[in-house]
C-alpha positions in Angstrom: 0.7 -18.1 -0.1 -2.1 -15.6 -1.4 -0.8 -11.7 -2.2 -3.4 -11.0 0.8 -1.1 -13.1 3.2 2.2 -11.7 1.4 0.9 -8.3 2.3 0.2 -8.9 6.1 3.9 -10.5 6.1 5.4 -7.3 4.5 3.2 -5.0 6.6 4.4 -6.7 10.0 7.8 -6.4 8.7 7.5 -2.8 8.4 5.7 -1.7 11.7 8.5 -3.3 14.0 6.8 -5.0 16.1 8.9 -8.4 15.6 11.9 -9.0 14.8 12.9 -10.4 11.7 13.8 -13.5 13.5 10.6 -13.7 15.0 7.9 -13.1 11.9 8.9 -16.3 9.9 8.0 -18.6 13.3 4.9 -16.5 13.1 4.1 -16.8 9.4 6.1 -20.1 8.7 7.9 -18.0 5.8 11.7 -17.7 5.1 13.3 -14.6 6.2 14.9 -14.0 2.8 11.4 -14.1 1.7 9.9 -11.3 4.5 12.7 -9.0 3.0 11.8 -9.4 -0.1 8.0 -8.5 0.2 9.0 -5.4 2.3 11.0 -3.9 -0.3 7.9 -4.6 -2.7 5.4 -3.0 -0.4 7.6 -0.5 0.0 8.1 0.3 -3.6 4.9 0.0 -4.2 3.9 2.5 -1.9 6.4 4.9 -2.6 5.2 5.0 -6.2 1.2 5.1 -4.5 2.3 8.0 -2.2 5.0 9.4 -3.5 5.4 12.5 -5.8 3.1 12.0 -8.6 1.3 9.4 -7.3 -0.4 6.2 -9.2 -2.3 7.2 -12.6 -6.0 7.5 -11.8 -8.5 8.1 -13.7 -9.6 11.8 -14.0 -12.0 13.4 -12.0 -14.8 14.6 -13.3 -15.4 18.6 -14.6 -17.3 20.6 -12.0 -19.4 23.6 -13.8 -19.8 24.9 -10.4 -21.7 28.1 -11.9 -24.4 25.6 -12.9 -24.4 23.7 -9.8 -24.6 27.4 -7.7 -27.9 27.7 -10.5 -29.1 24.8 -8.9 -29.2 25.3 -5.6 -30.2 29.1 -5.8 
């Protein structure tokens, strides 16, 4: 099963919608299987979202007196 397909599994996990009896008829996936992608969307997402965030790359410096220059 592609990561794209494990995500869509998680995801319908997490909104409710179905029971966890219901997503693996859905999905053909064991339920053990369901939980186990939620809690890795979920941990992945906390470290995305939560306080101090992923490492991205840093923005850019901004001389906004030059740009003001600019622009008149």
């Amino acid at each position: 099963m592609s990561c794209l397909t494990a995500a869509k599994v998680a995801l319908a996990g997490i909104k409710g919608e179905k029971t966890l009896a219901e997503l693996p008829e859905l999905f053909d996936t064991h339920p053990h299987q369901i939980t186990a992608w939620k809690g890795q969307l979920q941990e992945w997402t906390a470290g995305l979202f939560g306080p101090g965030g992923a490492p991205s790359e840093a923005a850019p410096v901004v001389d906004l007196k030059s740009l003001h220059a600019k622009i008149g």
